[in-house]
C-alpha positions as CSV (number, residue, x, y, z in Angstrom):
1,X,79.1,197.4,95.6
2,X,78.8,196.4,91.4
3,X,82.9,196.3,92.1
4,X,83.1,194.1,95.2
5,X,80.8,191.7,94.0
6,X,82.8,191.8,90.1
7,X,86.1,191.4,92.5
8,X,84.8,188.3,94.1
9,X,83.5,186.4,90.9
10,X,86.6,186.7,89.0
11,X,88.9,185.2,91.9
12,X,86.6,182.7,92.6
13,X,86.9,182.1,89.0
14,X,90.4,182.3,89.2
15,X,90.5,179.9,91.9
16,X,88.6,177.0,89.8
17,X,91.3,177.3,86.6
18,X,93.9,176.8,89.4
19,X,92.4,174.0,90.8
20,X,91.2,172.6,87.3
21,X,95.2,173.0,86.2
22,X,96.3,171.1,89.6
23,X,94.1,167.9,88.8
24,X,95.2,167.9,85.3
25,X,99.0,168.1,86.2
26,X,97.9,165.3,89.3
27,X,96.2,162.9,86.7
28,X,98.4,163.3,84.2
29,X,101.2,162.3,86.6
30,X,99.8,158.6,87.1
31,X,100.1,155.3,84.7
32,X,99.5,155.1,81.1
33,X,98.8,151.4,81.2
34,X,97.2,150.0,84.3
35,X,98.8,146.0,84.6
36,X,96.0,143.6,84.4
37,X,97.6,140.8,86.7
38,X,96.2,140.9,90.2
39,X,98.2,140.8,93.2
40,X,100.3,138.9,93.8
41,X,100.4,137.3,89.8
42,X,102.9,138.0,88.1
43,X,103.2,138.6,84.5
44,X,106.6,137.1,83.3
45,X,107.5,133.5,84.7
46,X,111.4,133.9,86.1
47,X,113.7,130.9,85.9
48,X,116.9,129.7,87.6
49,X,118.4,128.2,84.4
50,X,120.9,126.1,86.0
51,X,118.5,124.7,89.0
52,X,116.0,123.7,86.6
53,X,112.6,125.5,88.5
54,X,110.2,128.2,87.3
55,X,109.0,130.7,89.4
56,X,106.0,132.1,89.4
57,X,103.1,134.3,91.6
58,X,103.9,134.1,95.1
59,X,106.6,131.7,94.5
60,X,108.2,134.1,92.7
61,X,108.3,136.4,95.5
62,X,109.3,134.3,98.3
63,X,112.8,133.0,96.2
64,X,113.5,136.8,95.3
65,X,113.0,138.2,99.2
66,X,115.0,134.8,100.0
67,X,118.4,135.9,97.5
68,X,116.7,135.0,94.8
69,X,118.7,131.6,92.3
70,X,121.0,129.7,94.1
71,X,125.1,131.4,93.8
72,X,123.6,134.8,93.2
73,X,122.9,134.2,89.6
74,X,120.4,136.1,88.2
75,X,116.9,134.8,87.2
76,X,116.2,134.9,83.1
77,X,112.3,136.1,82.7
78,X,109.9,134.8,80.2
79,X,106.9,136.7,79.5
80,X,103.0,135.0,80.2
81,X,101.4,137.4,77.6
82,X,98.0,138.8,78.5
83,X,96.0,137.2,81.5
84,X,93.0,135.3,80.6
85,X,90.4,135.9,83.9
86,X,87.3,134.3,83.7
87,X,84.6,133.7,86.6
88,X,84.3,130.1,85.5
C-alpha cells in the first residue's frame, strides 16, 4: 500500500515539472518588448517622397492596403520615438 501511494506522488510530481517546463518553453516563446503604440498608431511616419504626403495611423494603413505610393515606389519611414499618452 506504502508503494502505491509512493508510486502515485512521484508521477504526480513528475507531471508538475512537465507542465512547469511547458509554460516556461510557452512564455519564453512570446515578445521581449511589448510596442507601446495602440492600435491602429503607428510608430514610424512613412512618406511618399515624390508626392509630397506623410502617412500616418490609419492613414497609413488605408494607402498601404490601397498599393501603397503612387508608381509602386516604396515609402521611406521616419521613426516618431517613444509615445507620449497622457489622460489629459
Amino acid at each position: 500500500m506504502a508503494k502505491k501511494t509512493l508510486q502515485g506522488i512521484v508521477m504526480l510530481l513528475g507531471e508538475f515539472i512537465a507542465l512547469y517546463v511547458i509554460m516556461l518553453l510557452v512564455s519564453s516563446c512570446g515578445p521581449t518588448v511589448k510596442d507601446q503604440w495602440p492600435y491602429p498608431m503607428t510608430s514610424f511616419f512613412a512618406e511618399c517622397e515624390y508626392e509630397g504626403k506623410v502617412f500616418v495611423d490609419r492613414e497609413y494603413i488605408k494607402r498601404k492596403t490601397a498599393g501603397g505610393c503612387k508608381n509602386g515606389k516604396p515609402f521611406k519611414y521616419y521613426d516618431r520615438g517613444k509615445p507620449t499618452l497622457t489622460n489629459d
